[in-house]
BALOBA-1460 file (C-alpha; in Angstrom, 3 decimals):
// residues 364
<rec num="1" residu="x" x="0.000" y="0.000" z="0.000"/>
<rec num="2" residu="x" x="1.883" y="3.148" z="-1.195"/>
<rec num="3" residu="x" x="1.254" y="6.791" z="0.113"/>
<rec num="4" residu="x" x="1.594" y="9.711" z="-1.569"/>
<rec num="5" residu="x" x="3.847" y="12.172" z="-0.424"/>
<rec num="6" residu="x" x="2.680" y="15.192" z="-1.272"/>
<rec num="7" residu="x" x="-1.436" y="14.378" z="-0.603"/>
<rec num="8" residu="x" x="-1.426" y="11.858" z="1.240"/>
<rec num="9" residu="x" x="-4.059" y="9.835" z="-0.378"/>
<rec num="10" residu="x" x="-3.506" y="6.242" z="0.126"/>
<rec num="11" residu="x" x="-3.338" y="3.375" z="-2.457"/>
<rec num="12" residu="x" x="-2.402" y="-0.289" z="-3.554"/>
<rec num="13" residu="x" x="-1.985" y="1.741" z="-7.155"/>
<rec num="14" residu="x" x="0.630" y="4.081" z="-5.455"/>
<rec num="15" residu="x" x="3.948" y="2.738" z="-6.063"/>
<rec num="16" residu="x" x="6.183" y="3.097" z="-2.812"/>
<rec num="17" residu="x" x="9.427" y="3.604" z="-5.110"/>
<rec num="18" residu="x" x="7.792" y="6.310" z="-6.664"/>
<rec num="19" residu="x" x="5.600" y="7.935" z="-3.437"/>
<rec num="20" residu="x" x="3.560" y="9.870" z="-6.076"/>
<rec num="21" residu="x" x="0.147" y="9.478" z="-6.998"/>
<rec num="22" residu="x" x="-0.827" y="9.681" z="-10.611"/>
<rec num="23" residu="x" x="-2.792" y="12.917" z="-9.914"/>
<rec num="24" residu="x" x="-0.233" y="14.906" z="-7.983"/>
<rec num="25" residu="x" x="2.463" y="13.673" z="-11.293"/>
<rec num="26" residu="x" x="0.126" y="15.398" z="-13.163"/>
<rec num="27" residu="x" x="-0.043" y="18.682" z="-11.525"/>
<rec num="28" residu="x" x="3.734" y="19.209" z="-10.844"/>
<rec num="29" residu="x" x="4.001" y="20.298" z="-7.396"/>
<rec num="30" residu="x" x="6.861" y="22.189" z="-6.074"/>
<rec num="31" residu="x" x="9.309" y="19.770" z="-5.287"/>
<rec num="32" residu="x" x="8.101" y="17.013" z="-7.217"/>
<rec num="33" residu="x" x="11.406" y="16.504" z="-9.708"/>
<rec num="34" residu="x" x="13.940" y="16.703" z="-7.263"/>
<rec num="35" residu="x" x="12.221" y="13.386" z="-5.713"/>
<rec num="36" residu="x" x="11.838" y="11.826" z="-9.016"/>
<rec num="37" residu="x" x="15.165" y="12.377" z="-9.656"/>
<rec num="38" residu="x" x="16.618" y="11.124" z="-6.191"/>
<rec num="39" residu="x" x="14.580" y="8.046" z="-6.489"/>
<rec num="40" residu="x" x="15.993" y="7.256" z="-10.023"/>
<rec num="41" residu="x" x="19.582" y="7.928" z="-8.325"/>
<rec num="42" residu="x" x="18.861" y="5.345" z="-5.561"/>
<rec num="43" residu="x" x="17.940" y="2.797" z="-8.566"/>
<rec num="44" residu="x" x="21.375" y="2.924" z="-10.836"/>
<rec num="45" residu="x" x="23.700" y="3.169" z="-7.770"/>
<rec num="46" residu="x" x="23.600" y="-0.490" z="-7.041"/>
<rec num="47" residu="x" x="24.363" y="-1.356" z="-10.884"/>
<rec num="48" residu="x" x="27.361" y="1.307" z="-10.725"/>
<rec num="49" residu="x" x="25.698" y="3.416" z="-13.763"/>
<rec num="50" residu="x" x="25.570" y="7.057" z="-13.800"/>
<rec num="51" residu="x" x="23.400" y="8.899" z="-11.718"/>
<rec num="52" residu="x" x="22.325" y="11.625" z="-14.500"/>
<rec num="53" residu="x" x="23.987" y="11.841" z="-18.108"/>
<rec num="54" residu="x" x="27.319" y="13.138" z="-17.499"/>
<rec num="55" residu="x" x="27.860" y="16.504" z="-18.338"/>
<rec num="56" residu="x" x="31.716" y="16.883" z="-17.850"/>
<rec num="57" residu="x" x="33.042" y="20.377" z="-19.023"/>
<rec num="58" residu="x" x="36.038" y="19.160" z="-20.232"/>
<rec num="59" residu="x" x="34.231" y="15.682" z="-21.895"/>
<rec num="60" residu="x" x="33.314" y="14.652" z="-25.336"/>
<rec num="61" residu="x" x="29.496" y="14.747" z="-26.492"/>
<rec num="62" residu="x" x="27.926" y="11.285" z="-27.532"/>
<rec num="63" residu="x" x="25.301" y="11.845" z="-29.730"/>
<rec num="64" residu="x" x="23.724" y="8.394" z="-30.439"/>
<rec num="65" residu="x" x="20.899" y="9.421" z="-28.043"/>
<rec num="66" residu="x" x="18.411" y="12.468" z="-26.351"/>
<rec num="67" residu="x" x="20.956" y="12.361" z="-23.553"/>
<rec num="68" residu="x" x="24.167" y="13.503" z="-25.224"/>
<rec num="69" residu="x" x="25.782" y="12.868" z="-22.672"/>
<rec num="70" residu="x" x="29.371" y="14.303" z="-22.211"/>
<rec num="71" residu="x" x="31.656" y="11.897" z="-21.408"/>
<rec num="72" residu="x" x="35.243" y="12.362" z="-19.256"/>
<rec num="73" residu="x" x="38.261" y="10.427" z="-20.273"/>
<rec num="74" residu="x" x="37.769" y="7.157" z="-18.545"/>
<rec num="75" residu="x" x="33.870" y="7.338" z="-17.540"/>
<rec num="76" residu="x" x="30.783" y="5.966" z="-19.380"/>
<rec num="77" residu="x" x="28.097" y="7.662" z="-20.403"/>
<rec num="78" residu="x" x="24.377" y="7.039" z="-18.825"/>
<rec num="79" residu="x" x="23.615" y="4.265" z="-20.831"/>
<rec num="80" residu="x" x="26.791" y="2.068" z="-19.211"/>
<rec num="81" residu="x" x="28.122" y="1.578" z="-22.896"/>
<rec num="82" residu="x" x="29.847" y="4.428" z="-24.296"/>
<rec num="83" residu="x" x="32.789" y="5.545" z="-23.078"/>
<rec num="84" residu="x" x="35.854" y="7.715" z="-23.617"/>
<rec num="85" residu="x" x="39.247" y="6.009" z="-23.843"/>
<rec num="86" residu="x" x="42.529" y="8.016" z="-25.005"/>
<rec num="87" residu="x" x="40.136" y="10.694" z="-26.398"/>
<rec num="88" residu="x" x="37.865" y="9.035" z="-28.300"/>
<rec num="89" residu="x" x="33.977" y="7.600" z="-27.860"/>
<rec num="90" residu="x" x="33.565" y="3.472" z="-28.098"/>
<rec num="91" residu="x" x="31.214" y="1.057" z="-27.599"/>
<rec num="92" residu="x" x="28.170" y="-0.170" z="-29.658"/>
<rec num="93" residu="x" x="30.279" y="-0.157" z="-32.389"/>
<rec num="94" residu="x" x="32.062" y="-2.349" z="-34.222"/>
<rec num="95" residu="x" x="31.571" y="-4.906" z="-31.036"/>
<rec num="96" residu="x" x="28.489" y="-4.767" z="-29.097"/>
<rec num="97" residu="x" x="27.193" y="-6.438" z="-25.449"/>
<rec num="98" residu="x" x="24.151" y="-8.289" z="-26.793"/>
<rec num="99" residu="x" x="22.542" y="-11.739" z="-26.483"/>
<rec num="100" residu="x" x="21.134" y="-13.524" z="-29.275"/>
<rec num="101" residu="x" x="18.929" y="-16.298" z="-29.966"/>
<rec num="102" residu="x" x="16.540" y="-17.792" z="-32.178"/>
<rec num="103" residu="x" x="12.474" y="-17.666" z="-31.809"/>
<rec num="104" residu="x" x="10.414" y="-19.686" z="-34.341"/>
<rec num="105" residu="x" x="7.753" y="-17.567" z="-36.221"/>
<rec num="106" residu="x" x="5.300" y="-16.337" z="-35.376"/>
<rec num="107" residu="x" x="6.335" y="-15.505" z="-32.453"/>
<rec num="108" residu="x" x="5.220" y="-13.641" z="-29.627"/>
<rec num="109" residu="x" x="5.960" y="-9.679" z="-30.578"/>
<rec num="110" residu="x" x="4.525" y="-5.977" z="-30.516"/>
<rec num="111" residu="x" x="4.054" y="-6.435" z="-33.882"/>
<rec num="112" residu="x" x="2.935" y="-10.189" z="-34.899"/>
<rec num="113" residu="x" x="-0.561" y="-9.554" z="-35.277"/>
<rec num="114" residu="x" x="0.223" y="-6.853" z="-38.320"/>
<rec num="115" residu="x" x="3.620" y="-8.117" z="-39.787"/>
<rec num="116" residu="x" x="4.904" y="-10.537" z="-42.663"/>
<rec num="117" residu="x" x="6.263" y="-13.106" z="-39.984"/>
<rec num="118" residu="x" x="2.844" y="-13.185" z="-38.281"/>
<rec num="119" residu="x" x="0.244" y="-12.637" z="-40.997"/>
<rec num="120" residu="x" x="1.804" y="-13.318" z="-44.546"/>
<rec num="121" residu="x" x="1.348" y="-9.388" z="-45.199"/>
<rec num="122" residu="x" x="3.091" y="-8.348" z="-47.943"/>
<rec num="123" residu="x" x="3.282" y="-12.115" z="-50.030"/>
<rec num="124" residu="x" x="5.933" y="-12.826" z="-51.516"/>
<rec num="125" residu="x" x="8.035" y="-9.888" z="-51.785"/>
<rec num="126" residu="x" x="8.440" y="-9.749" z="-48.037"/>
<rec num="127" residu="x" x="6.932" y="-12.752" z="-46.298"/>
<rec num="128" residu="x" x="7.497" y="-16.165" z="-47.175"/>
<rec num="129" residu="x" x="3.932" y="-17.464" z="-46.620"/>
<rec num="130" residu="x" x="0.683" y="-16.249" z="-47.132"/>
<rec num="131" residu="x" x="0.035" y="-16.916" z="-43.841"/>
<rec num="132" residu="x" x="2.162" y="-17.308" z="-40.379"/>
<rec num="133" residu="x" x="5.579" y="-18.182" z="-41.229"/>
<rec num="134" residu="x" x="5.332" y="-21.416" z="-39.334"/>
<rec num="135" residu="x" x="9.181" y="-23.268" z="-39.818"/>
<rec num="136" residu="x" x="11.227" y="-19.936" z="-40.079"/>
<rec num="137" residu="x" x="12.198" y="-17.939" z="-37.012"/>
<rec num="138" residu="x" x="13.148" y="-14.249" z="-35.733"/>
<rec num="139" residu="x" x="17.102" y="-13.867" z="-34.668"/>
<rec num="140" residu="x" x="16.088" y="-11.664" z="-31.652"/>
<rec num="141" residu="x" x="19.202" y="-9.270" z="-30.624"/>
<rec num="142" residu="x" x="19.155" y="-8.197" z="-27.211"/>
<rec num="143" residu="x" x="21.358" y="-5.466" z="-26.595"/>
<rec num="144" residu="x" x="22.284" y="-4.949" z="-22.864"/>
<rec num="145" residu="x" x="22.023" y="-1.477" z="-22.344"/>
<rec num="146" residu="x" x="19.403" y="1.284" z="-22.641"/>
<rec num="147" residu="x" x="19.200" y="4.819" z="-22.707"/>
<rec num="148" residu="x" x="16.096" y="5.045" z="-20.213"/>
<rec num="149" residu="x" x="15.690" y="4.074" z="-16.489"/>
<rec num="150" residu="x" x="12.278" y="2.602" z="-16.229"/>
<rec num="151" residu="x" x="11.548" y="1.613" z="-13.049"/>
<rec num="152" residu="x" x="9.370" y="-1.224" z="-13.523"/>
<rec num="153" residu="x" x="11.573" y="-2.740" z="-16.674"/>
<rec num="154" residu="x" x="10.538" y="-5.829" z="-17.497"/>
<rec num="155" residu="x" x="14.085" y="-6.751" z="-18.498"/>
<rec num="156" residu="x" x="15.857" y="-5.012" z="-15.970"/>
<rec num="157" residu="x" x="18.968" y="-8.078" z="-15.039"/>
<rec num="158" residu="x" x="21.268" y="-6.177" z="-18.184"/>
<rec num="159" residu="x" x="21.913" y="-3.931" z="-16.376"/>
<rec num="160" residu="x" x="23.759" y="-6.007" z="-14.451"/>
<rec num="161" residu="x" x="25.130" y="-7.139" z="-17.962"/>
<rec num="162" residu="x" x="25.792" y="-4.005" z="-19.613"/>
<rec num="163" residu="x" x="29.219" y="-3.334" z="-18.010"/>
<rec num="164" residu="x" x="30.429" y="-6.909" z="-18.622"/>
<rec num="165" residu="x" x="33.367" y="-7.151" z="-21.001"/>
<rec num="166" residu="x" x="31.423" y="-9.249" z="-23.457"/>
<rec num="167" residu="x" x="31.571" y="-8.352" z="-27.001"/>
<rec num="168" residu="x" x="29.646" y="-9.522" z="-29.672"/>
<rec num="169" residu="x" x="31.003" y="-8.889" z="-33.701"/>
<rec num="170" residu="x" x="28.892" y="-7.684" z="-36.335"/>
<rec num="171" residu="x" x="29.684" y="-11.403" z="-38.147"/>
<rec num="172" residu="x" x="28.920" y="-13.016" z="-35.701"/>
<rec num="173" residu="x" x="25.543" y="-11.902" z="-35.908"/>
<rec num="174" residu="x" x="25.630" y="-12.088" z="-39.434"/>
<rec num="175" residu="x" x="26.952" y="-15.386" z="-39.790"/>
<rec num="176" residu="x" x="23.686" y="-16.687" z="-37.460"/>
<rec num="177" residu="x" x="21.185" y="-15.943" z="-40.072"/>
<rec num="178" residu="x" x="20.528" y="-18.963" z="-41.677"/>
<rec num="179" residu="x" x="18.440" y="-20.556" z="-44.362"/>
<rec num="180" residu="x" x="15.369" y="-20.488" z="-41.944"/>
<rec num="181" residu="x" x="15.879" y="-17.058" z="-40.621"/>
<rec num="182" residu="x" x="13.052" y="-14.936" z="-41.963"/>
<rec num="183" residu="x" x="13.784" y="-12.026" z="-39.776"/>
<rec num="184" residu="x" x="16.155" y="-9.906" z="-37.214"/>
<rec num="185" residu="x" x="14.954" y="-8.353" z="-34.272"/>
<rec num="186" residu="x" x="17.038" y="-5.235" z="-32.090"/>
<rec num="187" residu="x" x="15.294" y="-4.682" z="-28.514"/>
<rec num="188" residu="x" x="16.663" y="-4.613" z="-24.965"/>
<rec num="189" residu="x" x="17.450" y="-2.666" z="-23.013"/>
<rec num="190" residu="x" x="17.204" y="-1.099" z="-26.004"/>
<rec num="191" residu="x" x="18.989" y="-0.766" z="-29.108"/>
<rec num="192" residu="x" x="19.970" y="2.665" z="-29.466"/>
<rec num="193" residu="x" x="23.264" y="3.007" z="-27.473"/>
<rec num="194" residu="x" x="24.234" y="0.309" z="-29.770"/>
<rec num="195" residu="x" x="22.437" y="1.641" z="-32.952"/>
<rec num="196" residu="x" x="25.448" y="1.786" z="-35.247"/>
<rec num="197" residu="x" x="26.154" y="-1.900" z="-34.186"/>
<rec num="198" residu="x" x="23.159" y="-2.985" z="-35.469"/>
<rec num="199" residu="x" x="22.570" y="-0.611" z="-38.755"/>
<rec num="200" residu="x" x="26.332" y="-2.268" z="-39.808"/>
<rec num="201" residu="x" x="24.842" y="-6.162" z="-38.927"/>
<rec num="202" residu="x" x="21.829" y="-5.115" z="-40.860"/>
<rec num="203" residu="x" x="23.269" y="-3.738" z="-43.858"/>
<rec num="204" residu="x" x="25.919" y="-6.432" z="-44.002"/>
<rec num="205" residu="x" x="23.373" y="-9.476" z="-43.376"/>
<rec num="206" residu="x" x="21.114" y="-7.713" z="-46.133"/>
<rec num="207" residu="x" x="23.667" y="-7.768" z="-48.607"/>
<rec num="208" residu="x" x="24.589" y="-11.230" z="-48.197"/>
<rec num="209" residu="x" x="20.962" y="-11.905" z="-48.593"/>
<rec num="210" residu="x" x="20.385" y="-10.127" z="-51.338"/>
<rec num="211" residu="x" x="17.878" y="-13.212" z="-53.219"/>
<rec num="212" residu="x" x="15.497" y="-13.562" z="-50.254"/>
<rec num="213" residu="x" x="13.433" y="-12.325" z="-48.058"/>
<rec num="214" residu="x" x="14.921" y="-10.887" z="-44.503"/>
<rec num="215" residu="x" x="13.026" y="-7.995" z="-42.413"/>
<rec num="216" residu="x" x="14.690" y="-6.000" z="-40.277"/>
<rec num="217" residu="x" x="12.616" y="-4.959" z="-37.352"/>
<rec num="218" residu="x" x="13.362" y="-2.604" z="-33.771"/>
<rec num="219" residu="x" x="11.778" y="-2.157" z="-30.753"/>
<rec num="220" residu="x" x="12.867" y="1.098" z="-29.380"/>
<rec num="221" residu="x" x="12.093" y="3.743" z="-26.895"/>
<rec num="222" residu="x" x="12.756" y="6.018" z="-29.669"/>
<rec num="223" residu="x" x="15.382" y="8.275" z="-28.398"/>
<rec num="224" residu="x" x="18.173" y="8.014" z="-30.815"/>
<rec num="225" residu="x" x="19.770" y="10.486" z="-32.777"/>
<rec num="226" residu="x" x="17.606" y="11.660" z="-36.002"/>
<rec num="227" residu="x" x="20.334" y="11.098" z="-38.518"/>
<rec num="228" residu="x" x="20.409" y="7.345" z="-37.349"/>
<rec num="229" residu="x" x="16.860" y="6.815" z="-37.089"/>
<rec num="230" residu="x" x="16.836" y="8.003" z="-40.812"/>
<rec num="231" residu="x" x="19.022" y="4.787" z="-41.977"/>
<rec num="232" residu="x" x="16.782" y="2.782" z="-39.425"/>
<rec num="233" residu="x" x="13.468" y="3.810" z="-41.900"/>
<rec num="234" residu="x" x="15.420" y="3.387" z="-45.140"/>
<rec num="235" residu="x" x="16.641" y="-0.271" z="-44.348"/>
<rec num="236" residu="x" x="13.185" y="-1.362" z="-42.418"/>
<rec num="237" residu="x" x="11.600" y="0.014" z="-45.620"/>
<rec num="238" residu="x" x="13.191" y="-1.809" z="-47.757"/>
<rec num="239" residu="x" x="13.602" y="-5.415" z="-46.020"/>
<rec num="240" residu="x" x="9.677" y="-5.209" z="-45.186"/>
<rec num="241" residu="x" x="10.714" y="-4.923" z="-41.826"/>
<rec num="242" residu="x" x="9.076" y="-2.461" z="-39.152"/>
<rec num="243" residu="x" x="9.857" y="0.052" z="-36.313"/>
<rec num="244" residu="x" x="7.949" y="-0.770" z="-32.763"/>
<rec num="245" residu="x" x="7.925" y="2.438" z="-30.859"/>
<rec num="246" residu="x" x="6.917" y="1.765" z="-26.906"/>
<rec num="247" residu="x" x="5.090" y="5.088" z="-26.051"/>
<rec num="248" residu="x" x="5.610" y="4.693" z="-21.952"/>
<rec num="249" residu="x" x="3.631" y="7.486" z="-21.324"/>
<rec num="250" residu="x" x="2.329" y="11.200" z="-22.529"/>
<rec num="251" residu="x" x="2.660" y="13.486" z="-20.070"/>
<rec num="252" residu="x" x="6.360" y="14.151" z="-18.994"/>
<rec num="253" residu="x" x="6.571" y="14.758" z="-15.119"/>
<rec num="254" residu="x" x="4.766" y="10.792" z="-15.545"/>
<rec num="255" residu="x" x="7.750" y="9.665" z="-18.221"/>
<rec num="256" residu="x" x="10.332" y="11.586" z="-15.726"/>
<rec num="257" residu="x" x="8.618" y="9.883" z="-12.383"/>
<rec num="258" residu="x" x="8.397" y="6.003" z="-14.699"/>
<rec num="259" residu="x" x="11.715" y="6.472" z="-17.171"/>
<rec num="260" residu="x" x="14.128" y="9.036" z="-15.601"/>
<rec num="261" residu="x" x="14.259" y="11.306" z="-19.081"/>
<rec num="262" residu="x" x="12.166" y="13.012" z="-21.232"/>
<rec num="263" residu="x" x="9.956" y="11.913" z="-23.879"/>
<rec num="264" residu="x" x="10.197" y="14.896" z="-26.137"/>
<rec num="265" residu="x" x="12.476" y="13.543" z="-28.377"/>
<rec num="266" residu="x" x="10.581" y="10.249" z="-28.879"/>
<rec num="267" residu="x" x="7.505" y="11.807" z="-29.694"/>
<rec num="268" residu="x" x="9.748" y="13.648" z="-32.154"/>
<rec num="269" residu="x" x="11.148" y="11.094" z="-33.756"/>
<rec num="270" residu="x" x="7.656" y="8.667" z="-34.009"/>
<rec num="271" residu="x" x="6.359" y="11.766" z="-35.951"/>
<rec num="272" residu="x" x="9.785" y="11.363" z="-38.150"/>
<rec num="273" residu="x" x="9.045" y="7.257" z="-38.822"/>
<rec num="274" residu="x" x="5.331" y="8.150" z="-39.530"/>
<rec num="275" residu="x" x="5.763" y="10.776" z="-42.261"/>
<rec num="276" residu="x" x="7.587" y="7.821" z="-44.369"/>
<rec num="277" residu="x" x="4.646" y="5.515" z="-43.920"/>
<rec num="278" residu="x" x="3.163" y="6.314" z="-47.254"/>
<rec num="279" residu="x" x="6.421" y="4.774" z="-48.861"/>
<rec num="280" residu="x" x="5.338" y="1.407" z="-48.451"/>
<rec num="281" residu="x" x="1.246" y="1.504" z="-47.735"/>
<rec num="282" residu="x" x="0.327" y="-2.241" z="-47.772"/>
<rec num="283" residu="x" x="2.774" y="-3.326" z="-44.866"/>
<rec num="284" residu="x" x="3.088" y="-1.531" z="-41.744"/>
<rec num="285" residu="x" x="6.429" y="-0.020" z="-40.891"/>
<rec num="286" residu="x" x="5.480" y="1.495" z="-37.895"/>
<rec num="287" residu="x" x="3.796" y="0.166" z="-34.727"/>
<rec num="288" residu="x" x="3.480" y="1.430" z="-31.518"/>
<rec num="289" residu="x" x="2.602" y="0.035" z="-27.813"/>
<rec num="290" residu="x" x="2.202" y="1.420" z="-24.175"/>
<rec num="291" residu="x" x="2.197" y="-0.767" z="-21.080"/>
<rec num="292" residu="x" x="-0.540" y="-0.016" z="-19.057"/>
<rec num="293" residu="x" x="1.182" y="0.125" z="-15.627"/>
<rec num="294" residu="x" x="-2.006" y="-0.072" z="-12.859"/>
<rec num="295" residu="x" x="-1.948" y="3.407" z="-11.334"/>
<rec num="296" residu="x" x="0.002" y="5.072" z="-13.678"/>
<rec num="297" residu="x" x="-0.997" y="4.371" z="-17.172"/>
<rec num="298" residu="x" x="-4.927" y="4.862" z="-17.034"/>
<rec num="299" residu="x" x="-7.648" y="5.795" z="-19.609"/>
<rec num="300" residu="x" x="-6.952" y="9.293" z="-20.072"/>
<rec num="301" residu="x" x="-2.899" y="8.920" z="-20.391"/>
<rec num="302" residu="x" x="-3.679" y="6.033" z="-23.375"/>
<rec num="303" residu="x" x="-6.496" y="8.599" z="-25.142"/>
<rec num="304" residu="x" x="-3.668" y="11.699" z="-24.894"/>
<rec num="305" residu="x" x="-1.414" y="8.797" z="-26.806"/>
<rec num="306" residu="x" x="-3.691" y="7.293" z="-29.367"/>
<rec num="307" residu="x" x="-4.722" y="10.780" z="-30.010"/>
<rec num="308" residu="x" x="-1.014" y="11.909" z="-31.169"/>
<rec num="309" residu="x" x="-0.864" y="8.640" z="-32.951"/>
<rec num="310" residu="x" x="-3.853" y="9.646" z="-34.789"/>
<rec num="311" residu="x" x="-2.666" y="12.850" z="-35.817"/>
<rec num="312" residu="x" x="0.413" y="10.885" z="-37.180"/>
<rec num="313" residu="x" x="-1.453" y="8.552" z="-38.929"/>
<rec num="314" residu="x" x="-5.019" y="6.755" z="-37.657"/>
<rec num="315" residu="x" x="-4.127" y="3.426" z="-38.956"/>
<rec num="316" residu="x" x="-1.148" y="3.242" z="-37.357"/>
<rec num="317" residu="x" x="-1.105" y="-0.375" z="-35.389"/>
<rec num="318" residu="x" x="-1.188" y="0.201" z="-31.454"/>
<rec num="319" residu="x" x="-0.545" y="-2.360" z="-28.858"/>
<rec num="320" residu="x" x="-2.023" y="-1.992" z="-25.028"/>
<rec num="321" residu="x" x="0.310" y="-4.256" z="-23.089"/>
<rec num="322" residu="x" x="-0.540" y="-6.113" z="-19.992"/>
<rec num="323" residu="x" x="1.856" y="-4.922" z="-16.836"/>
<rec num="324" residu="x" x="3.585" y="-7.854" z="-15.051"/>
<rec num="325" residu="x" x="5.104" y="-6.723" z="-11.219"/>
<rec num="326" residu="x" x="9.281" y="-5.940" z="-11.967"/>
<rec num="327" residu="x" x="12.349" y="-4.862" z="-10.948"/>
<rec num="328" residu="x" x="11.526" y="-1.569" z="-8.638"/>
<rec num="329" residu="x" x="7.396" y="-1.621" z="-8.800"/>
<rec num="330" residu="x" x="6.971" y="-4.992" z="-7.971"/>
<rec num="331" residu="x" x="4.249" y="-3.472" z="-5.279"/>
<rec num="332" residu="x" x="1.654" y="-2.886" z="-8.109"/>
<rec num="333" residu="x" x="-0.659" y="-5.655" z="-9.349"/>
<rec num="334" residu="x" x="-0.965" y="-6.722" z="-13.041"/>
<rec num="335" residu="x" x="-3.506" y="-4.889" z="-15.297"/>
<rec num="336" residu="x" x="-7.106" y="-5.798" z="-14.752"/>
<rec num="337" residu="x" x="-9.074" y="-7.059" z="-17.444"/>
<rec num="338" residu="x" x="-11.505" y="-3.435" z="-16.804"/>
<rec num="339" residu="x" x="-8.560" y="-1.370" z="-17.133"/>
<rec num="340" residu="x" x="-7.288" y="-2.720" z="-20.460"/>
<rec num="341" residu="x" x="-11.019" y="-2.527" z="-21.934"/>
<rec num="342" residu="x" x="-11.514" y="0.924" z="-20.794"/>
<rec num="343" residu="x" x="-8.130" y="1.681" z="-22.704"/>
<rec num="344" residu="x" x="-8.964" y="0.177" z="-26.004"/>
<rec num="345" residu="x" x="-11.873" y="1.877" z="-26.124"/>
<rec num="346" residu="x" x="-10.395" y="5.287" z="-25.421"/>
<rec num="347" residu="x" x="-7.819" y="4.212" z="-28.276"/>
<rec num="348" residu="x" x="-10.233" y="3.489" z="-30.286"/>
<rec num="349" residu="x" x="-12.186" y="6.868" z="-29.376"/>
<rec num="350" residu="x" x="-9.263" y="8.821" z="-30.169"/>
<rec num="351" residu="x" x="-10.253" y="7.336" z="-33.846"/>
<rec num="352" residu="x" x="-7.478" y="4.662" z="-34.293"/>
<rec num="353" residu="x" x="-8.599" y="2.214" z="-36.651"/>
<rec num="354" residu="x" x="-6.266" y="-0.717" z="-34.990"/>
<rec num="355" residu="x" x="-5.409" y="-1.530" z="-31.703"/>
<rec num="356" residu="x" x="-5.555" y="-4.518" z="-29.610"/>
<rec num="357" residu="x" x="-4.968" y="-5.892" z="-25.881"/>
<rec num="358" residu="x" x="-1.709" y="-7.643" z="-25.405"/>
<rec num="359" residu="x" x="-0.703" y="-10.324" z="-22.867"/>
<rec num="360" residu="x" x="-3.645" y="-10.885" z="-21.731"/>
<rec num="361" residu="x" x="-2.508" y="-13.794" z="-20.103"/>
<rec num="362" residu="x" x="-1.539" y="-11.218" z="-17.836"/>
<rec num="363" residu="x" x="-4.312" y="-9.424" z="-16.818"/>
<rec num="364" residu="x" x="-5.888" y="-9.730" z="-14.164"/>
């Protein structure tokens, strides 16, 4: 049963981590970010990351994300990656700390119930079957390291993986796709401290698969650079691949209080994927999803989403997730099965013309 700090009101949908209710996150009292940002403090220290992006005077800027951080000789930037050595920025690059596997199609993602590997969209040019590619599978690329801090991650153990000393070469993720593999799949963590990693694996493991079909997907929290989110669209686009946005929430003290940064630059940069959707009409390349965190993520927050989505596009594919206790909000419950109905149908009154409930396995 969390309290809230600054109104007292008491709830099983107040997370004690946070000790913020939903309403007072939305009004901003005085006060209110230094706590957020104290809390997210407490939650890297025990992981040894960063406290806030670095902002050395004498550093060197890393622009792969929102963050840009600026990096002194020897540190690492927030995402536990980059780092400056003799001078000079590395990580992500060349080498990257990822795990990799194999998940036969169609498998369980954001985007199965509107892609090639799930539906047979987009026969033959970019799907193998008219229907689910049953007998191919997704190389899924987890990259240990992210550029947010959500407190209730749902993958939150790389962190204790992202300052490891593994390394993982762009051919040796190239030389796993096989005859069977249909598709490639960046998440995390998240991608984007890694991003050049993975647009070099990409281009490379399209080229030596030039005579057949392989999509190359993401699912990001959409705070890279511009000028590499540009070269994401251009080889999704082509491979019949897609880009799965996860829209954590609209307002921003909420983002701040559930993800430690901003979501300015996401929102920016799903307006960027959405203006190239006309490019290639029949399959989707962009998808987004929000998890509906009890307490936190409610009807109005998901109608203030679907209704920027709209304005994008209205038939761009969104996903309501079911939550699942983790990491620093284990306190919460899972979605109930009212919430997640009274979110689709704000979705769908914010005139999306697709959107569906997600693990709802899950819900409660």
């Amino acid at each position: 049963m969390g309290v809230c700090r600054y109104c007292g009101t008491s709830s099983p949908l107040i997370s004690e981590t946070i000790g913020i209710c939903l309403t007072c996150l939305r009004n901003g009292p005085d006060g209110m970010i230094d706590h957020i940002c104290e809390v997210h403090i407490k939650s890297r220290e025990p992981f040894g990351l960063p406290a806030f992006p670095p902002r050395d005077l004498k550093g060197i800027i890393c622009k792969l994300c929102a963050n840009a951080c600026k990096i002194a000789e020897g540190s690492v930037g927030y995402c536990g990656i980059r780092s400056v050595t003799e001078g000079k920025i590395r990580g992500g690059t060349k080498e990257a700390n990822v795990d990799w596997y194999y998940d036969p199609l169609p498998t369980n993602c954001v985007a199965d119930w509107v892609c090639p590997g799930g539906t047979g969209i987009g026969y033959p040019h970019y799907a193998y079957k008219q229907g689910p590619e049953h007998g191919y599978k997704n190389l899924a690329v987890f990259y240990n390291s992210c550029s947010f801090n959500c407190l209730y991650c749902q993958n939150w153990h790389f962190k204790e993986r992202c300052r490891s000393k593994k390394k993982v070469s762009i051919s040796e993720l190239v030389n796993a796709v096989d005859e069977k593999t249909a598709c490639i799949c960046y998440f995390g963590g998240d991608p984007t401290p890694q991003l050049i990693h993975s647009i070099n694996v990409s281009k490379k493991a399209i080229k030596e698969n030039q005579e057949r079909v392989l999509r190359i997907c993401w699912e990001t929290n959409g705070s890279m650079n511009p000028a590499l989110l540009s070269r994401m669209i251009d080889i999704s686009l082509t491979s019949g691949g897609c880009i799965k946005f996860d829209l954590k929430a609209w307002t921003e003290n909420l983002h701040l209080a559930l993800c430690g940064v901003s979501n300015k630059r996401t929102l920016d940069n799903f307006k960027k994927v959405a203006r190239n959707i006309h490019k290639r009409p029949g399959v989707p390349l962009l998808v987004a999803s929000t998890l509906l965190v009890p307490g936190y993520i409610d009807r109005n927050e998901v109608y203030q989403i679907a209704s920027f989505i709209y304005r994008c596009n209205p038939d761009i594919p969104y996903s309501l997730l079911g939550f699942y206790p983790h990491f620093l909000m284990t306190d919460l419950p899972t979605t109930s099965r009212v919430m997640a109905r009274e979110c689709f149908a704000a979705a769908r009154e914010a005139g999306l013309t697709r959107v569906r409930i997600g693990n709802e396995h899950l819900l409660s």
